[in-house]
N, C-alpha and C positions, 0 to 999 in steps of 0.2 A: 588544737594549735591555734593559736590568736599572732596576726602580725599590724604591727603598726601601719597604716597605708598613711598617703600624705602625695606629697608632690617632687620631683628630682628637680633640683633650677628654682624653688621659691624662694622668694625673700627671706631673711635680707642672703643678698652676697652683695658680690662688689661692685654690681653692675654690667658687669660683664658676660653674665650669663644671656643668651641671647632666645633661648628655649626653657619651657618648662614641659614635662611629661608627666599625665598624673600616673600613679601607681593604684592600681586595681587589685583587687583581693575576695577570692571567693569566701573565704571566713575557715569556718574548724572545717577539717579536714574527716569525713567520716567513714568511708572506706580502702581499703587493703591496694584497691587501686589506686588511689588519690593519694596515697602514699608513697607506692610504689614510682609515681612521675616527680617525686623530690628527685631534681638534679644534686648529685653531691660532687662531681668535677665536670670541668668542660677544656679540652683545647683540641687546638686547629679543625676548629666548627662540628666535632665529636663531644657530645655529653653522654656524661654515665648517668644514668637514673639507679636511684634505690633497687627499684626491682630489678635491675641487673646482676647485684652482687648478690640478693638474700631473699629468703622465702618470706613473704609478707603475710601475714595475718591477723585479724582481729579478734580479740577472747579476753581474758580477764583482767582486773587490771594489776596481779601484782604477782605476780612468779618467780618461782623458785626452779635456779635450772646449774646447771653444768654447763659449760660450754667448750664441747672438744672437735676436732677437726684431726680428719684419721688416728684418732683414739688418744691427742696431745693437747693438754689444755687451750684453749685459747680466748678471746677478747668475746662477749658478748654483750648485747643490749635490746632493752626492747624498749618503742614506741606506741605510746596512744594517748590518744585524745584526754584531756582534763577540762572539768565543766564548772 
């Protein structure tokens, strides 16, 4: 996983930004942990992390699966790392 980093408040705006923050980034992302702390929602100062909803793992890069949920199809996917 690659993310653009940069700065929140640089130039140009309108002048009115009165702060800048830079934005830090550890780079690809290589274990089942580091995966797992993707926040995918947050309110009222409660985040869900990845690993909350799904079993996280690392293995090959292209699988073939089914995906059912008490024995009725449903929505799957998998993530990893590209080099």
């Amino acid at each position: 996983m690659q993310a653009a980093a940069g700065t929140v408040g640089q130039e140009p705006t309108k002048g009115e930004q009165q702060f800048q923050y830079p934005i830090v980034v550890e780079g690809r992302l290589t274990s089942a942990d580091e995966f797992g702390n993707i926040a995918i929602k947050a309110a009222n100062g409660n985040v869900l992390h990845l690993k909350d909803v799904a079993r996280l793992e690392l293995g090959k890069k292209a699988y073939n699966f089914a995906a059912l949920q008490n024995g009725i199809p449903s929505a799957g996917f998998c993530c990893f790392p590209s080099k």
